[in-house]
C-alpha positions as CSV (number, residue, x, y, z in Angstrom):
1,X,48.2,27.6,-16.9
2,X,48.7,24.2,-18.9
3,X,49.6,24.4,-22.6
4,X,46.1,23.8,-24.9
5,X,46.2,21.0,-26.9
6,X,46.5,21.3,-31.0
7,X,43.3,21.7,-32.0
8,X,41.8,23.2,-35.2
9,X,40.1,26.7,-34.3
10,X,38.2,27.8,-37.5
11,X,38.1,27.4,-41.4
12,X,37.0,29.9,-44.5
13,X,36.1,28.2,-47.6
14,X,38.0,30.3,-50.6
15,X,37.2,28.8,-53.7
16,X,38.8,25.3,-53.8
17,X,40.9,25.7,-51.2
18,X,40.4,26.7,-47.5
19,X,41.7,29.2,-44.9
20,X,42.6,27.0,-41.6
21,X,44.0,28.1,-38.3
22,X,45.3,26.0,-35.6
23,X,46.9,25.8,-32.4
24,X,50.0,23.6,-33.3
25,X,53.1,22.2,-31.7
26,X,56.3,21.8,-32.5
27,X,59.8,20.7,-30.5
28,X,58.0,21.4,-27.6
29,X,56.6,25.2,-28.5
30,X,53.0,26.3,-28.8
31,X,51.9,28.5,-32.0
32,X,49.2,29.9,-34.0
33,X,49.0,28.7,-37.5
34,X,46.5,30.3,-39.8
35,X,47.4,28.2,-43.1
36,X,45.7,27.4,-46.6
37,X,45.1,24.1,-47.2
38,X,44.0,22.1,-51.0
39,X,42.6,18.9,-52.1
40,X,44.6,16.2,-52.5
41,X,43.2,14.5,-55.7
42,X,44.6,11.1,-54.7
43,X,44.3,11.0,-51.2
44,X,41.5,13.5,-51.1
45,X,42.8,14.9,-47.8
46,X,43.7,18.4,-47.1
47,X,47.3,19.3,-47.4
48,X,49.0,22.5,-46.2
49,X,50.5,25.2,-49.0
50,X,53.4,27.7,-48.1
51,X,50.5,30.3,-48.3
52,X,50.3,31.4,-44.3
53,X,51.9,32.7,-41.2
54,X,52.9,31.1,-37.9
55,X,52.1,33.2,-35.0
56,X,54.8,32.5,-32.0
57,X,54.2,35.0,-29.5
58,X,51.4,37.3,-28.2
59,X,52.9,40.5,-29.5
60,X,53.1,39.2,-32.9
61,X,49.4,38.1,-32.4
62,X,47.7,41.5,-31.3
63,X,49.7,43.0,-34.0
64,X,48.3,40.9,-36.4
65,X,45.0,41.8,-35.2
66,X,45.6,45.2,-35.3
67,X,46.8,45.5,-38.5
68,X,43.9,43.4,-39.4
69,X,41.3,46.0,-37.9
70,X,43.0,49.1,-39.0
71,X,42.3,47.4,-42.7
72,X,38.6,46.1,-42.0
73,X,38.4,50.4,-40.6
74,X,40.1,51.6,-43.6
75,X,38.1,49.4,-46.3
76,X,34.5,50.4,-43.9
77,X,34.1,46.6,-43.1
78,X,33.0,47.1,-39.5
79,X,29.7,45.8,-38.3
């Protein structure tokens, strides 16, 4: 299986800023970025913050995402 590409998966709007996540690349290795982003007032692009996490492997993904259920089962979020 070939590498994907970076691409931009998905955004949530919060407020003035936005929730991003991304397939990136970096010195050759593939990763999941889910990253807030602002407005630059003078370049009006958006520009990453600190505020995030990088994603490297896929047991730190499906523990991510089980974390994140056990908290959407915990708060009664579910569908």
């Amino acid at each position: 299986m070939s590498k994907p590409k970076p691409a931009k998966l998905g955004e949530i709007d919060k407020h003035e800023n936005k929730l991003e996540v991304w397939i990136q690349e970096y010195n050759g290795h593939t990763y999941l970025d889910a990253r807030e982003r602002y407005l630059c007032r003078e370049t009006k692009e958006w520009k990453p913050t600190k505020k995030g996490i990088t994603l490297t492997s896929a047991d730190e993904a499906q523990k991510i995402i089980s974390l994140l259920n056990e908290g959407v089962s915990k708060l009664g979020w579910e569908k």
